[in-house]
mmCIF file of the N, C-alpha and C atoms, coordinates in Angstrom:
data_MODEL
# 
_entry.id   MODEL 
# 
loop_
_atom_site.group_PDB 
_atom_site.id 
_atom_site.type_symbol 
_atom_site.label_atom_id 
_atom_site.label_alt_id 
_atom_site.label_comp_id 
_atom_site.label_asym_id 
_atom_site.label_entity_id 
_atom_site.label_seq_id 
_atom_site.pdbx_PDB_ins_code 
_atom_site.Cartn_x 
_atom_site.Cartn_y 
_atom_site.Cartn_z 
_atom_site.occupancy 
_atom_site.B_iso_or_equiv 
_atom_site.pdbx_formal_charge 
_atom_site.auth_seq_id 
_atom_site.auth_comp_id 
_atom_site.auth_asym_id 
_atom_site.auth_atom_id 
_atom_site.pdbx_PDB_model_num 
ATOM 1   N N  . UNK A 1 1  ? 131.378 81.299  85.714  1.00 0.00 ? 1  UNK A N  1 
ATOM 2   C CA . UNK A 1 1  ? 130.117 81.312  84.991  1.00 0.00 ? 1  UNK A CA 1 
ATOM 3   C C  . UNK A 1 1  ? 129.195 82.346  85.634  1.00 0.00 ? 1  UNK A C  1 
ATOM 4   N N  . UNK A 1 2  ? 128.344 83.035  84.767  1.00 0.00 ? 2  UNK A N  1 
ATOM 5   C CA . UNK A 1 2  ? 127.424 84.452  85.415  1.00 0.00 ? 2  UNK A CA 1 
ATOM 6   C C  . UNK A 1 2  ? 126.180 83.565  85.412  1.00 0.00 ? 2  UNK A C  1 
ATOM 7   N N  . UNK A 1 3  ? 125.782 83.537  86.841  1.00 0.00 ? 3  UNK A N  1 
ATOM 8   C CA . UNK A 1 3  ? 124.371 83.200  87.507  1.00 0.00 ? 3  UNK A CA 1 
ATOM 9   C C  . UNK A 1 3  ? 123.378 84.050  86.834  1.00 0.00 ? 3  UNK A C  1 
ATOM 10  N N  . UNK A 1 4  ? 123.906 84.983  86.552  1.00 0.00 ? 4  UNK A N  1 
ATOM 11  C CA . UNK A 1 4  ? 122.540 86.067  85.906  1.00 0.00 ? 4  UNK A CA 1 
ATOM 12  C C  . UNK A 1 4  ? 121.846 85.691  84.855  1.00 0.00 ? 4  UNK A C  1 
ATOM 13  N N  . UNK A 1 5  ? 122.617 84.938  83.941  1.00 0.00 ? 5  UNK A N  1 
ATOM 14  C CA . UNK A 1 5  ? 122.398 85.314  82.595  1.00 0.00 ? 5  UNK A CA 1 
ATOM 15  C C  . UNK A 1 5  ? 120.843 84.279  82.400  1.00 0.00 ? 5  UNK A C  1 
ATOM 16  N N  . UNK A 1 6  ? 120.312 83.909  82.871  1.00 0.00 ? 6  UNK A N  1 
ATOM 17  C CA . UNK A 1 6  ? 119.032 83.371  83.165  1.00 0.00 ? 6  UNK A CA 1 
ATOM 18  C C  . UNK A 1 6  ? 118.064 83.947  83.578  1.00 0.00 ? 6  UNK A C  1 
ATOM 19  N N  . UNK A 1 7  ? 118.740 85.033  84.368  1.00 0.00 ? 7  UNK A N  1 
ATOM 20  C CA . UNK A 1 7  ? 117.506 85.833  85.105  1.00 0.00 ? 7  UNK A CA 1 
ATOM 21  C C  . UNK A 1 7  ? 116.719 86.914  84.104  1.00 0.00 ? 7  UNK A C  1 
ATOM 22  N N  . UNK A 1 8  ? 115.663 87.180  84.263  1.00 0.00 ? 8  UNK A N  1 
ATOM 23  C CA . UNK A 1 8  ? 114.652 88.464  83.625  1.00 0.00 ? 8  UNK A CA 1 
ATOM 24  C C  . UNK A 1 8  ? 115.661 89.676  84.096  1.00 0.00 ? 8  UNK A C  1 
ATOM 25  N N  . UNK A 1 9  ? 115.522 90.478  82.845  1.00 0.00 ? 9  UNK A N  1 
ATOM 26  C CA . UNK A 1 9  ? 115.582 91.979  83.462  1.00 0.00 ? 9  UNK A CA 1 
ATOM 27  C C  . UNK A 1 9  ? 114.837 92.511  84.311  1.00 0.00 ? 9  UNK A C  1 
ATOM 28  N N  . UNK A 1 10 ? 114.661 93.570  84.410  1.00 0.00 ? 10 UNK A N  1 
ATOM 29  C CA . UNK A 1 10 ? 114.439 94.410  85.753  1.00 0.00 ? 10 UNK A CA 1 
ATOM 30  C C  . UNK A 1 10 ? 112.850 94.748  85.137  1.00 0.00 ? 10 UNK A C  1 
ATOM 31  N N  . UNK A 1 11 ? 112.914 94.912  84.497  1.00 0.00 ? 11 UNK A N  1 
ATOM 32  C CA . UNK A 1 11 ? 111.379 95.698  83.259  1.00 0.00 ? 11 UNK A CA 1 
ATOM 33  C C  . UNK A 1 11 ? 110.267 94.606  83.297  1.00 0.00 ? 11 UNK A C  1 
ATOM 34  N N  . UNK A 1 12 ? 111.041 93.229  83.225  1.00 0.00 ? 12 UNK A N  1 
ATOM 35  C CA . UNK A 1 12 ? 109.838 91.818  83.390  1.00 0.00 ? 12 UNK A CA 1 
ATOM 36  C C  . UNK A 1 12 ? 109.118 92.189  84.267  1.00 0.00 ? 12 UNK A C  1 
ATOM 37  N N  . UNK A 1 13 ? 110.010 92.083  85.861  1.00 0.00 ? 13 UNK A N  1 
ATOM 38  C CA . UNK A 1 13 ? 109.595 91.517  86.869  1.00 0.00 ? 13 UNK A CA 1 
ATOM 39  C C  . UNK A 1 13 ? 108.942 92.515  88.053  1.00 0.00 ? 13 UNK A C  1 
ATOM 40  N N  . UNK A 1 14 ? 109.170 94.107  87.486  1.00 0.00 ? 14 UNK A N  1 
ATOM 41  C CA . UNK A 1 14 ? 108.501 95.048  88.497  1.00 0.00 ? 14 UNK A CA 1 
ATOM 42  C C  . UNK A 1 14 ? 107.658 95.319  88.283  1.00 0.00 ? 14 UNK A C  1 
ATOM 43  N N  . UNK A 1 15 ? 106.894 94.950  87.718  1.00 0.00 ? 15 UNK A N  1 
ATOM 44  C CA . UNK A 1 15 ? 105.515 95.385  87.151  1.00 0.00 ? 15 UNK A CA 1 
ATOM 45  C C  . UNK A 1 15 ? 105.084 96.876  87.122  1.00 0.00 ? 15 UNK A C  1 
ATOM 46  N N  . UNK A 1 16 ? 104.096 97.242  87.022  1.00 0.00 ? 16 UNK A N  1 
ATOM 47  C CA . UNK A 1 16 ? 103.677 98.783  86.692  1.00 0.00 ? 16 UNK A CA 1 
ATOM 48  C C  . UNK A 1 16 ? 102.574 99.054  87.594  1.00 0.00 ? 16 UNK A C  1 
ATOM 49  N N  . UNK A 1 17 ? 102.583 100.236 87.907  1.00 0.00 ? 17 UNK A N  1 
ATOM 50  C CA . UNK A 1 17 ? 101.502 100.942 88.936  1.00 0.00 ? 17 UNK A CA 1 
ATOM 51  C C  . UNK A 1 17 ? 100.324 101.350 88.128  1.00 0.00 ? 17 UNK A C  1 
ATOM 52  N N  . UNK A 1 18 ? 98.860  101.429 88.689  1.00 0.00 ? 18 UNK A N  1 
ATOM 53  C CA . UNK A 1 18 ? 97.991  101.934 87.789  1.00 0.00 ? 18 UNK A CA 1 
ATOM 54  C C  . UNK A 1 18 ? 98.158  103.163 87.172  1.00 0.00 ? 18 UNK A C  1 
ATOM 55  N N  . UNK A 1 19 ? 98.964  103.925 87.729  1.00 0.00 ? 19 UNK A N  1 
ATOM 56  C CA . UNK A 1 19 ? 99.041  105.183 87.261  1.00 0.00 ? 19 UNK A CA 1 
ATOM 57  C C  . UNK A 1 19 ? 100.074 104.706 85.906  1.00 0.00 ? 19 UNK A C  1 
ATOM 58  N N  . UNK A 1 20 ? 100.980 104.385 85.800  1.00 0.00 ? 20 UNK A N  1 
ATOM 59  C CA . UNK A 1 20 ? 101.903 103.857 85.089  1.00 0.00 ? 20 UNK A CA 1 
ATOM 60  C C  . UNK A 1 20 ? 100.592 103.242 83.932  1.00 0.00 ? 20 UNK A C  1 
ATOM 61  N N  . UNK A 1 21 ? 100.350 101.968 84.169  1.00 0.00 ? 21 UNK A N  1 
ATOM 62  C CA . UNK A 1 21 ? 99.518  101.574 83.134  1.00 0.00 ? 21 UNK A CA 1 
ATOM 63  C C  . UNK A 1 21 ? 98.609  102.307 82.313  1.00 0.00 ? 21 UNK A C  1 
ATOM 64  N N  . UNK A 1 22 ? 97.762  103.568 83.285  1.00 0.00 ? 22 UNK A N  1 
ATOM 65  C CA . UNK A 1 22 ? 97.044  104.052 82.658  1.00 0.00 ? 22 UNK A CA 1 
ATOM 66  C C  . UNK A 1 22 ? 98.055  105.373 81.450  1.00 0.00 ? 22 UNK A C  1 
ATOM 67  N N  . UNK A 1 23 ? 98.281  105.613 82.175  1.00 0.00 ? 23 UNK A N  1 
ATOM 68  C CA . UNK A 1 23 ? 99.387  106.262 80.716  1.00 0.00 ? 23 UNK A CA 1 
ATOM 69  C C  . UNK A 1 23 ? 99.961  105.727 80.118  1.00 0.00 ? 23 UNK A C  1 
ATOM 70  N N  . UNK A 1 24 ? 100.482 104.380 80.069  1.00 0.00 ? 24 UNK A N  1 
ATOM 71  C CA . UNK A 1 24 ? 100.813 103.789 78.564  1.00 0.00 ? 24 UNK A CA 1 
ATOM 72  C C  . UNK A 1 24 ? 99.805  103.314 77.941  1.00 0.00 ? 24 UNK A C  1 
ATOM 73  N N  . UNK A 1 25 ? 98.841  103.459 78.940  1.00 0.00 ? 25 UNK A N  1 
ATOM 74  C CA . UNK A 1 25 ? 97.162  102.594 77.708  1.00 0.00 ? 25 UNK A CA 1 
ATOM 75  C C  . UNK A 1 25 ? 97.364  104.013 77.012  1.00 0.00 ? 25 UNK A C  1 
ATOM 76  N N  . UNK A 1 26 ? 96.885  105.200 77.657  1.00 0.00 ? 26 UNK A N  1 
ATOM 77  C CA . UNK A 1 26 ? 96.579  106.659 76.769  1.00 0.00 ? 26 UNK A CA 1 
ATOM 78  C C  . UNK A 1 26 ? 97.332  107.072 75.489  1.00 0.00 ? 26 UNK A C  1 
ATOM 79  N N  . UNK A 1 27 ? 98.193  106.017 75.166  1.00 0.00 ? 27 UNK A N  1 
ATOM 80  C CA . UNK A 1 27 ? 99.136  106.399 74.010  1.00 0.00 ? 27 UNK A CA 1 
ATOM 81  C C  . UNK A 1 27 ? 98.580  105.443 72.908  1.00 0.00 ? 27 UNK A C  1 
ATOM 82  N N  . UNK A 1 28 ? 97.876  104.640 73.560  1.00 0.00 ? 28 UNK A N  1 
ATOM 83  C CA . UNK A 1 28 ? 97.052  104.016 72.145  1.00 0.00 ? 28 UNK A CA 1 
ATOM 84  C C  . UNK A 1 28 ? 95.930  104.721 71.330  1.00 0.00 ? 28 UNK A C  1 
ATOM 85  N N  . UNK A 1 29 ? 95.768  104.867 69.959  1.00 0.00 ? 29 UNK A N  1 
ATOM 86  C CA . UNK A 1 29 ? 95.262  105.907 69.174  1.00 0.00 ? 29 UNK A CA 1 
ATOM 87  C C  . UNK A 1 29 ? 93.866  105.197 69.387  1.00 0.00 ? 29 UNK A C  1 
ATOM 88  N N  . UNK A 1 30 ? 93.700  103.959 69.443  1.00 0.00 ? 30 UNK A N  1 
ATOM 89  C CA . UNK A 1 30 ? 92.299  103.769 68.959  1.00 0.00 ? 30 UNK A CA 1 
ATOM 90  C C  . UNK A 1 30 ? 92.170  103.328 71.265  1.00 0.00 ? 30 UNK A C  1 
ATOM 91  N N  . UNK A 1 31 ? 91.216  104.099 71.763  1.00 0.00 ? 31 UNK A N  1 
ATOM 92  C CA . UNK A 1 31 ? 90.905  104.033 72.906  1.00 0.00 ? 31 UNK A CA 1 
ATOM 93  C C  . UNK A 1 31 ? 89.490  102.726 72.892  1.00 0.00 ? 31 UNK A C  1 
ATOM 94  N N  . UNK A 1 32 ? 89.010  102.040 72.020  1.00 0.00 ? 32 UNK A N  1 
ATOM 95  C CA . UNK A 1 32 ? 87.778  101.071 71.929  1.00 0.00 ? 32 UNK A CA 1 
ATOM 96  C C  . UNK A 1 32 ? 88.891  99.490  72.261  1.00 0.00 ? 32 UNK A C  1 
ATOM 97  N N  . UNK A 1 33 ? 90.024  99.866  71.919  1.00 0.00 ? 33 UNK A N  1 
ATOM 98  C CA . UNK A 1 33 ? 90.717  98.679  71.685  1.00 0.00 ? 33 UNK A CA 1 
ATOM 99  C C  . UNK A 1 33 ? 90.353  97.559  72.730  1.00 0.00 ? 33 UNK A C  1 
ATOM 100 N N  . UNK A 1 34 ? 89.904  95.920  72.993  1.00 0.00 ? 34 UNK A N  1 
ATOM 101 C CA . UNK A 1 34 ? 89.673  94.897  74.149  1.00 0.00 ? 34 UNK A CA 1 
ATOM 102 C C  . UNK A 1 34 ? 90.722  95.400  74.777  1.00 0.00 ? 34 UNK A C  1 
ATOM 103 N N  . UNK A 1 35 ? 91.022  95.166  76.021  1.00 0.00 ? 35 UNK A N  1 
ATOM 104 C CA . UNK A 1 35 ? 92.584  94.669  76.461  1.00 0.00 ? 35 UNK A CA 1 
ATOM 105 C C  . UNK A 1 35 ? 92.391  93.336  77.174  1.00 0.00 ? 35 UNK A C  1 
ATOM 106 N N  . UNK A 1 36 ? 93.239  92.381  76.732  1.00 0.00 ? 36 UNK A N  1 
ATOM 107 C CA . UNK A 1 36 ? 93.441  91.132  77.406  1.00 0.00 ? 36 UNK A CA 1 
ATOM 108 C C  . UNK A 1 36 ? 95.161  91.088  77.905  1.00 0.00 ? 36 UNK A C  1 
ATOM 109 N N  . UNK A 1 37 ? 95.080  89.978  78.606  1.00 0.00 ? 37 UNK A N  1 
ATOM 110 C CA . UNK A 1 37 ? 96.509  89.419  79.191  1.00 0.00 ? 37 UNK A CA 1 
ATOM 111 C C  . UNK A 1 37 ? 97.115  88.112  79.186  1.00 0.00 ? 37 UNK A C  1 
ATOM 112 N N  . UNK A 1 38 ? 98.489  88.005  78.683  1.00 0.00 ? 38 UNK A N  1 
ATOM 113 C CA . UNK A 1 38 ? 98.814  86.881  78.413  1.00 0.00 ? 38 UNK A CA 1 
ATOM 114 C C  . UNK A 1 38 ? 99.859  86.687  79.759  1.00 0.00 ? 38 UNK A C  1 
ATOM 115 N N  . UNK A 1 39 ? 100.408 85.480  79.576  1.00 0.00 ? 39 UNK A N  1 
ATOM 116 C CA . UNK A 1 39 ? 100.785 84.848  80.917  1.00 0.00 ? 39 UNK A CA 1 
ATOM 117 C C  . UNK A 1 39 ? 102.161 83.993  80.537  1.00 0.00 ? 39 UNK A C  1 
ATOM 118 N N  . UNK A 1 40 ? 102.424 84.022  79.096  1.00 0.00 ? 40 UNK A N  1 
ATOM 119 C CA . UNK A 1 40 ? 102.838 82.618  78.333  1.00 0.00 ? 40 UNK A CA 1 
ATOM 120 C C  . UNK A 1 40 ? 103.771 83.273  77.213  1.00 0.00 ? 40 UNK A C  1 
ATOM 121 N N  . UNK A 1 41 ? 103.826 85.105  77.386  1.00 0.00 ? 41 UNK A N  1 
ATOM 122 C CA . UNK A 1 41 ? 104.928 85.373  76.460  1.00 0.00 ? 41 UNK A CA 1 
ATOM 123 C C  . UNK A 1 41 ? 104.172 85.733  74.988  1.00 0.00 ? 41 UNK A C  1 
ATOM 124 N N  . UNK A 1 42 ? 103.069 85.568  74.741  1.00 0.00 ? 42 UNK A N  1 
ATOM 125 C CA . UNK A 1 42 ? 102.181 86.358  73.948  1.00 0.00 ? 42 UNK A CA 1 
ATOM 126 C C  . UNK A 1 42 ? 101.311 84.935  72.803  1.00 0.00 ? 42 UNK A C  1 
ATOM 127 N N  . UNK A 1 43 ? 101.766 83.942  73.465  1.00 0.00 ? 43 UNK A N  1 
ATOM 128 C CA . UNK A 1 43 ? 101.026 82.727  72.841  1.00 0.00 ? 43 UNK A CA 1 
ATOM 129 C C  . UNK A 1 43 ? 99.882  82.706  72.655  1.00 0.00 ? 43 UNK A C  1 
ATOM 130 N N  . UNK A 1 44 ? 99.003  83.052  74.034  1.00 0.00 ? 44 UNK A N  1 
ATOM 131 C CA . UNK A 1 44 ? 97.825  82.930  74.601  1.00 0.00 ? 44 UNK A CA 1 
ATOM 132 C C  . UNK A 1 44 ? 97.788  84.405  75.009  1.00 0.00 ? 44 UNK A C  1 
ATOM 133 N N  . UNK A 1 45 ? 96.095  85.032  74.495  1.00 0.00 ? 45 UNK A N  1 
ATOM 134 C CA . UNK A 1 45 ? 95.341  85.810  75.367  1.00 0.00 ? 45 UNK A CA 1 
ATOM 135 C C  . UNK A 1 45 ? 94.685  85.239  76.452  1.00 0.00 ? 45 UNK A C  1 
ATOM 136 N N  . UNK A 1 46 ? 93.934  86.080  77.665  1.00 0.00 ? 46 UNK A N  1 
ATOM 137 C CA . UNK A 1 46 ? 92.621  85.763  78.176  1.00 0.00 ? 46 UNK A CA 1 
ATOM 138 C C  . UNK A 1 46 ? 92.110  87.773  78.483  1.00 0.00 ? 46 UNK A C  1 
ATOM 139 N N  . UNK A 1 47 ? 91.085  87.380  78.446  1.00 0.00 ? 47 UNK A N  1 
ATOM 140 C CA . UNK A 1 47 ? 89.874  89.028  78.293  1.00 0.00 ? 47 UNK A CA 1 
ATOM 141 C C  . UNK A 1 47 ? 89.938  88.997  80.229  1.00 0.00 ? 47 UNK A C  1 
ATOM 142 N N  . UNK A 1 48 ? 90.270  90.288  80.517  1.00 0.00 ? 48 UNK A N  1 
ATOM 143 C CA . UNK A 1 48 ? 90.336  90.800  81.710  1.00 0.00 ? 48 UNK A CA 1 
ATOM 144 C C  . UNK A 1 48 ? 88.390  90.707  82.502  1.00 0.00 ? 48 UNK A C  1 
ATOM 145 N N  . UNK A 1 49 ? 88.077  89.767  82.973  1.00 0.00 ? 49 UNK A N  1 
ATOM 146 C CA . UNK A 1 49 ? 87.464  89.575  83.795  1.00 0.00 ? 49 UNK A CA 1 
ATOM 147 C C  . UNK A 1 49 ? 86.636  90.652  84.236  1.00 0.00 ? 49 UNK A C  1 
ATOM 148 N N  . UNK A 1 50 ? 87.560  90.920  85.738  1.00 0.00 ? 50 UNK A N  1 
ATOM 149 C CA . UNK A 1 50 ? 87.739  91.785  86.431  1.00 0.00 ? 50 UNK A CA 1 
ATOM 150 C C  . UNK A 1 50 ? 88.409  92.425  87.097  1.00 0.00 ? 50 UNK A C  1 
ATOM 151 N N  . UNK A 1 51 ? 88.308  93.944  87.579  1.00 0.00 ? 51 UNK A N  1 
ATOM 152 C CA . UNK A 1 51 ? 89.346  94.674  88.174  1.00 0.00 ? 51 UNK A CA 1 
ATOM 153 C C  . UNK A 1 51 ? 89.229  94.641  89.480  1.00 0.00 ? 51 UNK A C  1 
ATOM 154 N N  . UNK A 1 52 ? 89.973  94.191  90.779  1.00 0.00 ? 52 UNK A N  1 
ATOM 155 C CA . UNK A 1 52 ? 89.293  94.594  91.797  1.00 0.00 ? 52 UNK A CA 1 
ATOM 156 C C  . UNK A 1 52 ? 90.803  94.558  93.388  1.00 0.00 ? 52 UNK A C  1 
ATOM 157 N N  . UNK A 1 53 ? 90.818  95.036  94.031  1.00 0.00 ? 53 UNK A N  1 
ATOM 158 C CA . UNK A 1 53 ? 91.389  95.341  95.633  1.00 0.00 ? 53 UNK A CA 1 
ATOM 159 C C  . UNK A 1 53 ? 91.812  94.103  95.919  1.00 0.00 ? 53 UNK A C  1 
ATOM 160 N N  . UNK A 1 54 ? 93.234  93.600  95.752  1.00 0.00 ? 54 UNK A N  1 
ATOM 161 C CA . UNK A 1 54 ? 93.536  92.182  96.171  1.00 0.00 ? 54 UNK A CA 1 
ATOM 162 C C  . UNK A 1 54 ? 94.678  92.909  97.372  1.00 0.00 ? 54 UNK A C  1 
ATOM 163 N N  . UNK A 1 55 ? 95.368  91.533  98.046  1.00 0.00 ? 55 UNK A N  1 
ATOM 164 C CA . UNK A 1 55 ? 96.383  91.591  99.118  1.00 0.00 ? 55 UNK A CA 1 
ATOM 165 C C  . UNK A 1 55 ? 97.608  90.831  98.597  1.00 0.00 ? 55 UNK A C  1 
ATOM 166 N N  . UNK A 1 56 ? 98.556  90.840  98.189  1.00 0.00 ? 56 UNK A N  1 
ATOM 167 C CA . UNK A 1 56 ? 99.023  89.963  98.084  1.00 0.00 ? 56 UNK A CA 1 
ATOM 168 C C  . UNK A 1 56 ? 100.474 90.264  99.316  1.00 0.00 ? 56 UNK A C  1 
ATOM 169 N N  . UNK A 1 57 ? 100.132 89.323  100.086 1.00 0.00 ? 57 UNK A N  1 
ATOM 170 C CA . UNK A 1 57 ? 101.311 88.309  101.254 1.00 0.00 ? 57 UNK A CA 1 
ATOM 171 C C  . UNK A 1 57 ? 101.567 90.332  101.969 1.00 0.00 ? 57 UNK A C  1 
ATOM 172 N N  . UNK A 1 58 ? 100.624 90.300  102.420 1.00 0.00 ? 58 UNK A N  1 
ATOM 173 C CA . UNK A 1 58 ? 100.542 92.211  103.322 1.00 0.00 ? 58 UNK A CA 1 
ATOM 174 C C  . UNK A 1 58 ? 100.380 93.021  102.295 1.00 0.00 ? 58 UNK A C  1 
ATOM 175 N N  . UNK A 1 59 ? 100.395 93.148  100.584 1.00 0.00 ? 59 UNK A N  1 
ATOM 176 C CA . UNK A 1 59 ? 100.988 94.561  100.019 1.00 0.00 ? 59 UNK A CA 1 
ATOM 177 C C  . UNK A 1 59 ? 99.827  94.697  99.134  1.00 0.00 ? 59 UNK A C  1 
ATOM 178 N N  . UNK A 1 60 ? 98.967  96.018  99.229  1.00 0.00 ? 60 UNK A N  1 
ATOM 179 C CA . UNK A 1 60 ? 97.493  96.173  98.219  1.00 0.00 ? 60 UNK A CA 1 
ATOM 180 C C  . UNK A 1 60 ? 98.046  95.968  96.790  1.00 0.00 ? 60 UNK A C  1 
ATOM 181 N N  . UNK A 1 61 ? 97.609  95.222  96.368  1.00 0.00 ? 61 UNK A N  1 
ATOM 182 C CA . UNK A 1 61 ? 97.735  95.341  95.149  1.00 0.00 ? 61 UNK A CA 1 
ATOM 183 C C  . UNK A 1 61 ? 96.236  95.415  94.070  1.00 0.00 ? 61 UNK A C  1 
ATOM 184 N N  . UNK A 1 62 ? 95.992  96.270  92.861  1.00 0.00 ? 62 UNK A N  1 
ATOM 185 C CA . UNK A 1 62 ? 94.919  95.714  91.861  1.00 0.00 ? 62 UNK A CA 1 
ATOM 186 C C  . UNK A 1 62 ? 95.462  94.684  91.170  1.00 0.00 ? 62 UNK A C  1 
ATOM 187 N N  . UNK A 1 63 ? 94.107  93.567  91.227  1.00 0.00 ? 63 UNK A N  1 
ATOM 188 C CA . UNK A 1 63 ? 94.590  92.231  90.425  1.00 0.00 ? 63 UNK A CA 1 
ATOM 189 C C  . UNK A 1 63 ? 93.540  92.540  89.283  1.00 0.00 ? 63 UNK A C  1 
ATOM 190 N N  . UNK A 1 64 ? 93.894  92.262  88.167  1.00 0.00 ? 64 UNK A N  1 
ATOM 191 C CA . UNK A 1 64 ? 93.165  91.640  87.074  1.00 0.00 ? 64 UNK A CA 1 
ATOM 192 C C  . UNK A 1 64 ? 92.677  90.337  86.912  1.00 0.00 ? 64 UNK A C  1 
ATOM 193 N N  . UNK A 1 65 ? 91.825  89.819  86.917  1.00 0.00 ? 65 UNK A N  1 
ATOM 194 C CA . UNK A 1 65 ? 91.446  88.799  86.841  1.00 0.00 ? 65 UNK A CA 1 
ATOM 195 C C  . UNK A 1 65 ? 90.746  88.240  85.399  1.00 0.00 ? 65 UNK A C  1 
ATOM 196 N N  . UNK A 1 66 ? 90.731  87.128  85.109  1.00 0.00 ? 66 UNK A N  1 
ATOM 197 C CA . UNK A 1 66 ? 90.523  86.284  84.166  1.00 0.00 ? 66 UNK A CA 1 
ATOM 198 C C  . UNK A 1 66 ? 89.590  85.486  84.716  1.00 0.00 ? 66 UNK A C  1 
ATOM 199 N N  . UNK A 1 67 ? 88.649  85.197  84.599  1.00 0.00 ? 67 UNK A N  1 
ATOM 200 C CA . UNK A 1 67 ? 87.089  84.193  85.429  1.00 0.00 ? 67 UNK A CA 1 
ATOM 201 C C  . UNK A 1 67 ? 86.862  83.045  84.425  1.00 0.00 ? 67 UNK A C  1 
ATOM 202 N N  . UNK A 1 68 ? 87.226  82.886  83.915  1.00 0.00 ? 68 UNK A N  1 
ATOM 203 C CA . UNK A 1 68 ? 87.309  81.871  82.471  1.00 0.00 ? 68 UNK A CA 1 
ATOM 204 C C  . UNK A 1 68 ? 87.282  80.824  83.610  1.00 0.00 ? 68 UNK A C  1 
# 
């Protein structure tokens, strides 16, 4: 039996660099567009909070936040 076949691809789980993000936002025609984030597979939005300098476990990361 393949242990894998449960697991996420590779594309889920590495997430994207700001530089990365900001060029796939730039391909959207209408630049006014909200951006929110879902958590749940596209069930649920929430409106990006804030942007700001997190740590996560030693490694800088930008977190988005949701303040809801």
């Amino acid at each position: 039996m393949n242990d894998k076949v449960n697991e996420n691809p590779e594309w889920v789980t590495r997430g994207k660099t700001i530089k990365q993000l900001i060029k796939e936002l730039q391909t959207f025609e209408n630049q006014d567009l909200e951006v929110k984030v879902s958590t749940d597979g596209g069930e649920t939005f929430k409106c990006i909070s804030l942007v700001g300098k997190h740590n996560d476990n030693g490694t800088p990361i930008c977190g988005l936040e949701n303040c809801e």
